[in-house]
C-alpha positions in Angstrom: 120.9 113.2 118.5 121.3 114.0 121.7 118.5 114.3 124.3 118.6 115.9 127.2 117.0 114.9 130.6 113.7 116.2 130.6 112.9 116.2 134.3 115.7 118.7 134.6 114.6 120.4 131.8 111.2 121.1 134.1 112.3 120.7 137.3 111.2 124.2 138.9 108.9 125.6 136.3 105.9 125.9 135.5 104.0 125.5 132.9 100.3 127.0 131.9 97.7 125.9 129.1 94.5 126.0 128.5 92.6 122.8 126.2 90.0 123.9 123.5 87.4 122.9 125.7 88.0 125.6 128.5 90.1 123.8 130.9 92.4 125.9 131.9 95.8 124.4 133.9 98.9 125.9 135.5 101.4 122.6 136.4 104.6 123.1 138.4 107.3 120.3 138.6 109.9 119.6 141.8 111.8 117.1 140.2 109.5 114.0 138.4 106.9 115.6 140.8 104.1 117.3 138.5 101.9 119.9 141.4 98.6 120.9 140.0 95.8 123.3 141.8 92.7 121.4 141.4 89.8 123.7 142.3 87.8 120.7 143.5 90.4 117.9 144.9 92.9 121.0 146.1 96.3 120.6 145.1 97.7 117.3 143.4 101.4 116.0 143.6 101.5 113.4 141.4 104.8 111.4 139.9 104.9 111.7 136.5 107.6 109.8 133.5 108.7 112.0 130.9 110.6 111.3 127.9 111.9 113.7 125.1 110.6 112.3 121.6 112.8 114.9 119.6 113.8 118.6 120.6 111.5 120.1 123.0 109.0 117.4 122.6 107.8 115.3 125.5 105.5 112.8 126.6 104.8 112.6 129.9 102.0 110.4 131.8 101.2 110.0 135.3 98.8 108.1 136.8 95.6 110.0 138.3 93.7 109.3 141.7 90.2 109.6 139.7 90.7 109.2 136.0 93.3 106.9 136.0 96.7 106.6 133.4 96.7 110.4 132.0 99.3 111.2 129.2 100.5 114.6 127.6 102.4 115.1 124.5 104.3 118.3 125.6 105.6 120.4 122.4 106.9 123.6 123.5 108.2 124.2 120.2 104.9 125.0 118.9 102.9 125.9 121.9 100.9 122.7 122.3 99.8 120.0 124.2 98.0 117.0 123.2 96.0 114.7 126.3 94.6 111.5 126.3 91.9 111.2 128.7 89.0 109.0 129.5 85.6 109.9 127.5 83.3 111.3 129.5 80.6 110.4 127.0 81.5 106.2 126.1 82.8 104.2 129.2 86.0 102.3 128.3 87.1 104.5 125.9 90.0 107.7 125.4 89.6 110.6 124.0 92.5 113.2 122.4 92.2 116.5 123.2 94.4 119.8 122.5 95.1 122.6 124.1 97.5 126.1 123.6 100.4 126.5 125.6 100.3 130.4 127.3 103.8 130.1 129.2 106.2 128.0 130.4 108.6 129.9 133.1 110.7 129.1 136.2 
């Protein structure tokens, strides 16, 4: 199998989802440069590793200013996205959440 480079594969696009819980996101990429419009820390540029896990299947994971070491399983296949992300409810502990991928253009 061959994989192809994923920051090329989003270089210049973006890509928009919203997570079960509400959280709605719009992330463009320049390069390994992910760009997010955070209504409460303005915008974030934040390097981010990806790597394809099978056909249009990535993880990617950057590290955040607030939060910490953030990860995304990116399947654009079937219009997902898994997160990891600190629990808000149990210090020192993750939590997995979903969300439905509404486009992904550029």
């Amino acid at each position: 199998m061959t994989q192809s480079d994923p920051i090329a594969r989003f270089d210049g696009k973006t890509l928009s989802y919203t997570y079960d819980n509400g959280w709605d996101f719009s992330n463009s990429f320049e390069g390994n440069i992910r760009i997010t419009m955070s209504p409460r820390r303005g915008e974030l540029r934040e390097p981010v590793q990806m790597r394809e896990l099978r056909p249009d299947v990535f993880l990617v994971s950057w590290i955040d200013a607030e939060m910490g070491m953030l990860a995304q399983i990116i399947d654009l296949e079937n219009g997902t996205v898994l997160a990891t992300i600190p629990s808000e409810d149990e210090p020192n502990t993750t939590e997995i959440i979903s969300a439905a991928i509404s486009s992904f253009v550029g």
